[in-house]
C-alpha positions as CSV (number, residue, x, y, z in Angstrom):
1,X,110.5,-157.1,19.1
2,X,108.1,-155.2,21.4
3,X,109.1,-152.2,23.8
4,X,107.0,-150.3,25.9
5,X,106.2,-147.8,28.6
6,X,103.8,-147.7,31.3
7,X,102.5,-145.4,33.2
8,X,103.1,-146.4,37.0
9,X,102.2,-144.8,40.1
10,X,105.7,-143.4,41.1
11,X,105.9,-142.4,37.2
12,X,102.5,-140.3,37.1
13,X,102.8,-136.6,36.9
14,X,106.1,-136.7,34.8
15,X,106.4,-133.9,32.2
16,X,104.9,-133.9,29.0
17,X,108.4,-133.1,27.8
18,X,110.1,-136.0,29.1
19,X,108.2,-138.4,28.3
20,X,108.2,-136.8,24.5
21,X,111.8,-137.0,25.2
22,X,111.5,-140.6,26.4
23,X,109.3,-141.5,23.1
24,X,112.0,-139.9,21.3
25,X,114.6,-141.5,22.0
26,X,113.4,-145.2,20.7
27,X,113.3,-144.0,17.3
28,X,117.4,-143.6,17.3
29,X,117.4,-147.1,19.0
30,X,115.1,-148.4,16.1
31,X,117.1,-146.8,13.3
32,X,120.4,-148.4,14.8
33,X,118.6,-152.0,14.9
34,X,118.0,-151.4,10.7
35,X,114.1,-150.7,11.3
36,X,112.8,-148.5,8.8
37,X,110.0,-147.3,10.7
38,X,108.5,-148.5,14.0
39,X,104.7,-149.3,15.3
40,X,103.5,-148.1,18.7
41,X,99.8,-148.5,20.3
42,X,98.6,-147.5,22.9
43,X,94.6,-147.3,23.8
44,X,92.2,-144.7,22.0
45,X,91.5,-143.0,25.2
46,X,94.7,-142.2,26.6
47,X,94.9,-138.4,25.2
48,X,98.0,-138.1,26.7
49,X,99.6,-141.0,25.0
50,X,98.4,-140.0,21.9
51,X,99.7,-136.9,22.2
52,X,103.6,-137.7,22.4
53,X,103.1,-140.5,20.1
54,X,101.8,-137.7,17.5
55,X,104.6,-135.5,18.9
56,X,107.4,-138.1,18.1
57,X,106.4,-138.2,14.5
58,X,103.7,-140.6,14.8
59,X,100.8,-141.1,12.1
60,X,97.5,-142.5,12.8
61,X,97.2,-145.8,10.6
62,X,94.2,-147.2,12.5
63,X,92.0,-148.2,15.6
64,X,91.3,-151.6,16.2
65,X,88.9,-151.9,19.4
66,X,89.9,-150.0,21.3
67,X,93.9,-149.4,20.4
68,X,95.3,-147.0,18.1
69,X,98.5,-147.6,16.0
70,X,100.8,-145.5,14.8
71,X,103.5,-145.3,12.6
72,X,107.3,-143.5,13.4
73,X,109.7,-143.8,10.2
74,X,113.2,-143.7,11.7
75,X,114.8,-143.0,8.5
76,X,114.5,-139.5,7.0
């Protein structure tokens, strides 16, 4: 299963809190489905992605090219 966000025109200058919010709220959806922890990408360059990724909980496993993945547990 994949989800993901983009970041649209009428979707640009959101808040950096609700889209931390919005990142946030996937790991409760993940935990319901039984998933122990979740992976989420998104490119090396995109600060502000990386940002609420890292925010959420997220830790740098790798970069491959030029995408980034991170791992979210969803269980404490």
């Amino acid at each position: 299963m994949t989800a993901g966000t983009s970041d649209t025109p009428c979707g640009r200058g959101g808040t950096a809190g609700a889209r931390n919010r919005d990142a946030a709220r996937g790991v409760p959806f993940a935990r319901r489905l039984g998933l122990g922890s979740v992976l989420l990408t998104c490119d090396h360059d995109n600060t502000g992605s990386c940002t609420v990724i890292e925010a959420t909980g997220g830790v740098l496993e790798d970069q491959r090219g030029e995408k980034r993945g991170y791992w979210i547990r969803t269980r404490l």
